[in-house]
C-alpha positions in Angstrom: 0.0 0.0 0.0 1.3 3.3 -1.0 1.2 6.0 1.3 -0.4 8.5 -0.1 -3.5 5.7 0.5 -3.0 5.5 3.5 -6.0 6.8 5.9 -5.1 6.6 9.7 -7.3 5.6 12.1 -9.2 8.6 13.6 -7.3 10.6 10.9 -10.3 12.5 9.2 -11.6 13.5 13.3 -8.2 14.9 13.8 -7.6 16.9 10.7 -11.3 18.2 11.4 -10.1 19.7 14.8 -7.3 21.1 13.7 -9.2 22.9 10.8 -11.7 23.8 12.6 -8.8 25.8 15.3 -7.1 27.3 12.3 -10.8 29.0 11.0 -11.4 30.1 14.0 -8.3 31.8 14.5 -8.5 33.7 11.0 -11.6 35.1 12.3 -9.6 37.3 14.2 -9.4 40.8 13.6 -5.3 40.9 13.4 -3.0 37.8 13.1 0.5 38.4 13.9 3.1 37.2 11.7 4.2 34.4 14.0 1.2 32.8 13.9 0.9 32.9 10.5 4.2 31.0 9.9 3.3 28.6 12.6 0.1 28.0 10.9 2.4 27.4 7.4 4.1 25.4 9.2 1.6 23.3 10.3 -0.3 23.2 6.9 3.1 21.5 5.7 3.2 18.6 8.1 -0.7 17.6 7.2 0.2 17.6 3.7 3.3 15.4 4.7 1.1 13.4 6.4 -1.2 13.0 3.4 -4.5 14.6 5.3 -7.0 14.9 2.8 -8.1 18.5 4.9 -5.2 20.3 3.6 -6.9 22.3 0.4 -9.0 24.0 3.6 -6.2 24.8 5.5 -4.2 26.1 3.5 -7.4 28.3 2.0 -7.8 29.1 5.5 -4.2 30.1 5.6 -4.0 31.7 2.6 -7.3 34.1 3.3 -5.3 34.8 6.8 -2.7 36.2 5.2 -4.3 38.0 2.5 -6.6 39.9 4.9 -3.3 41.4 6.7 -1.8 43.6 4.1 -5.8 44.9 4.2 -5.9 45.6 7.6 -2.9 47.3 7.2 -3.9 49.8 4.7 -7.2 50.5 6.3 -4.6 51.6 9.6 -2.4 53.4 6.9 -5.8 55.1 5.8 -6.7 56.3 9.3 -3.5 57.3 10.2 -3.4 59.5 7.0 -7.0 60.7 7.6 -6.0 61.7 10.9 -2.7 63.1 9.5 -4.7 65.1 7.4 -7.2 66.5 9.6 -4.3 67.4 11.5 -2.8 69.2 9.2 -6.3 70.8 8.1 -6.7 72.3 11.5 -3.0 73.4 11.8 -3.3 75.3 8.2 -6.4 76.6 9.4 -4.8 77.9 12.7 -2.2 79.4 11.3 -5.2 80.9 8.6 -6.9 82.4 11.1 -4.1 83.8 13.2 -2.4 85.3 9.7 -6.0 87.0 9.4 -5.7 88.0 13.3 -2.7 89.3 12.5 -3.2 91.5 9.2 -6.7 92.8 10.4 -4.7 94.5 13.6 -2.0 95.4 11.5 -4.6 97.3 9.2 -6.3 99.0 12.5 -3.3 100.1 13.5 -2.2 101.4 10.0 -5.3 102.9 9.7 -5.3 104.6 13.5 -1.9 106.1 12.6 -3.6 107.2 9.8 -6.1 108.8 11.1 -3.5 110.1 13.7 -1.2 111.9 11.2 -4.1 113.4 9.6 -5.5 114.9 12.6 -2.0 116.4 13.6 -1.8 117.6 9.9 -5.2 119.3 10.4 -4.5 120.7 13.7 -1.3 122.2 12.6 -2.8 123.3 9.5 -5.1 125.3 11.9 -2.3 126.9 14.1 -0.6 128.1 10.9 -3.5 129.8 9.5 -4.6 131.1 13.5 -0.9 132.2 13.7 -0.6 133.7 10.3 -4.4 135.5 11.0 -3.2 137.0 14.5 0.0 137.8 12.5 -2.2 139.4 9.5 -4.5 141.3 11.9 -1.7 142.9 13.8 0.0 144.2 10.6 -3.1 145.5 9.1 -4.0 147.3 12.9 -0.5 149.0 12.9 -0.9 150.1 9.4 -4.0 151.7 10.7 -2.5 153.4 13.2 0.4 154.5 11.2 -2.3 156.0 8.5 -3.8 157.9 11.5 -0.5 158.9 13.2 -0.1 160.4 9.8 -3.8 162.1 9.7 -4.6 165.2 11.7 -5.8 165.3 14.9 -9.5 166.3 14.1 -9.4 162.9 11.3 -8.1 160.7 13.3 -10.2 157.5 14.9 -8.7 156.6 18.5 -9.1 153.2 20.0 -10.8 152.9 23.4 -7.2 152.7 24.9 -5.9 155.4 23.0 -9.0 157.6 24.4 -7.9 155.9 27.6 -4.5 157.8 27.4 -5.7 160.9 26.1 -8.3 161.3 29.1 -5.4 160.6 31.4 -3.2 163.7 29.3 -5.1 165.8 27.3 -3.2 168.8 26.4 -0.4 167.3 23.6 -3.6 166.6 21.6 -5.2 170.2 22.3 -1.9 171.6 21.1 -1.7 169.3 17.9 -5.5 170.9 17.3 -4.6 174.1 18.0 -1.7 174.0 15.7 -4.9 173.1 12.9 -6.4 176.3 13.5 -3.2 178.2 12.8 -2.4 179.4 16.5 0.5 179.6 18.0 2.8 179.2 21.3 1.1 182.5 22.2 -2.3 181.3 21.8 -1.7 177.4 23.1 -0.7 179.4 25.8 -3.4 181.6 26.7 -5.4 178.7 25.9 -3.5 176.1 28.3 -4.4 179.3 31.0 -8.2 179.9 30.1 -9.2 175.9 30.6 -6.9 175.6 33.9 -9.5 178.1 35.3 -12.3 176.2 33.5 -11.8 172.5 34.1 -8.1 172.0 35.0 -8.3 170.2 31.3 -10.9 167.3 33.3 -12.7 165.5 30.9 -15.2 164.8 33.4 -15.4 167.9 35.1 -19.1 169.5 36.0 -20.1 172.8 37.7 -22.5 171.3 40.9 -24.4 175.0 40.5 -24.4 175.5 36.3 -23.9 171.9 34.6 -21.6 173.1 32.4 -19.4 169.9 31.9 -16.2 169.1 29.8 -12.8 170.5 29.6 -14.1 173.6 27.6 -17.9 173.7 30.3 -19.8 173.6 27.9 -23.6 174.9 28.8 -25.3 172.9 28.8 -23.2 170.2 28.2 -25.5 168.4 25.2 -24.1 171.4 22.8 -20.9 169.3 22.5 -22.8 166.3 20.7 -22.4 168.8 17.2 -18.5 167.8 17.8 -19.2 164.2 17.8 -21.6 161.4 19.7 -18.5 160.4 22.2 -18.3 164.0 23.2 -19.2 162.8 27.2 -15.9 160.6 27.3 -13.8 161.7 24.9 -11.6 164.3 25.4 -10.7 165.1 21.7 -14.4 165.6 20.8 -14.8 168.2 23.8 -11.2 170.1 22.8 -13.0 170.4 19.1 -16.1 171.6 20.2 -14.4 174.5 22.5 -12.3 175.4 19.9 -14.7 176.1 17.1 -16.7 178.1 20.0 -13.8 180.5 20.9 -13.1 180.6 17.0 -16.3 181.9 16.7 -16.8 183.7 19.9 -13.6 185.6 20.2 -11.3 184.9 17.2 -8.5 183.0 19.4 -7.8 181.8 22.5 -6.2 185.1 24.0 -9.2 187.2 22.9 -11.4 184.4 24.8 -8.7 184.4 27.9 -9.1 188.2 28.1 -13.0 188.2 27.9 -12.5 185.2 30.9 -10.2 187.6 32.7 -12.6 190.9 32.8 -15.5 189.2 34.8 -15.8 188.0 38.2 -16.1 185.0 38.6 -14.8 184.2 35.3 -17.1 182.6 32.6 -16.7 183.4 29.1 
């Protein structure tokens, strides 16, 4: 009998068992290579051994080691997956922080800006305040130069330069006297007849007449045909009195003399 007929006893029951262990460990979800080279191993003796269950086994073995390299890519497909995702959520990190970034980058571009403008405006302003001020203050001493230059009589006085003429009157009655073409000898009777009148007060009033002014006018209101200021400016009143010894006396002296004849003095 050759032995590839041979059939030992109990054979078929064994290679059964042994069949049935190596299905059951391929239903397992990983196999490790040792086992699988233990299993070859043992597929090799059964066919040594002539069992007729070796075309299962070694399917068995076969489908063992074919599902490995597949469980293998589905890890090398998870691990990419994750790999990826990973790499997703770091691009879009690093998105959202370059954003981040560039939006306060344009704030503060945009607040320094806004900055430089204002200063640029405000110093804008200065300039044109400074050259205004600068503009005003040539134009008011041209003024004053142009009425320096104009007579007395012509000339518009600011409230402080009424100020100082209340506070000294007489250089401005001379400069007027001068414009009706008297003299030293008639500033000086003049100077003499308003000493006696008003000592050259502005303000001053007779308590018993109301004649008021440096010249005493009576009553006082005649002085408004000089000009509207005549109750505080002394320049107005000097005008007024002039015109009336003009008129009255012919100068100063002939008005000084009249004053001079009566007792108490009025002229």
């Amino acid at each position: 009998m050759k032995s590839t007929d041979y059939t030992p006893r109990h054979g078929a029951a064994r290679a059964e068992s042994k069949g049935a262990r190596l299905r059951a460990a391929v239903r397992r979800p990983v196999v490790g290579g040792a086992l699988a080279v233990a299993m070859l191993g043992s597929v090799g003796a059964t066919v040594a051994l002539g069992d007729p269950s070796h075309d299962a086994t070694a399917q068995a073995v076969a489908e063992t080691t074919s599902s490995a390299p597949a469980v293998d890519a589905v890890t090398a497909d998870t691990t990419r997956l994750a790999d990826d995702r990973r790499e997703t959520n770091v691009s879009r990190s690093a998105s959202r922080e370059q954003d981040r970034l560039s939006t306060a980058a344009a704030k503060k571009k945009a607040e320094a800006q806004k900055a430089a403008k204002a200063k640029a405006e405000a110093k804008k302003k200065a300039e044109a305040k400074r050259k205004a001020a600068a503009d005003k203050k040539a134009a008011a001493e041209r003024k004053a130069e142009e009425e320096e230059a104009k007579p007395v009589s012509e000339r518009e006085f600011t409230d402080d330069e009424i100020a100082a003429i209340q506070a000294d009157p007489a250089p401005y009655g001379k400069e007027l006297a001068a414009e009706y073409g008297w003299g030293d000898d008639q500033w000086s009777c003049l100077v003499s007849l308003w000493i006696g009148e008003s000592n050259w007060d502005y303000s001053a009033t007779n308590s018993s007449s109301g004649a008021y002014g440096i010249p005493q006018s009576l009553p006082a209101s005649k002085m408004a045909s000089a000009g509207p200021d005549w109750k505080t400016n002394p320049v107005t009143q000097m005008e007024w009195g002039m015109d009336y010894i003009k008129t009255s006396y012919g100068d100063p002296c002939g008005a000084k003399a009249f004053w001079d004849s009566n007792d108490p003095h009025w002229y």
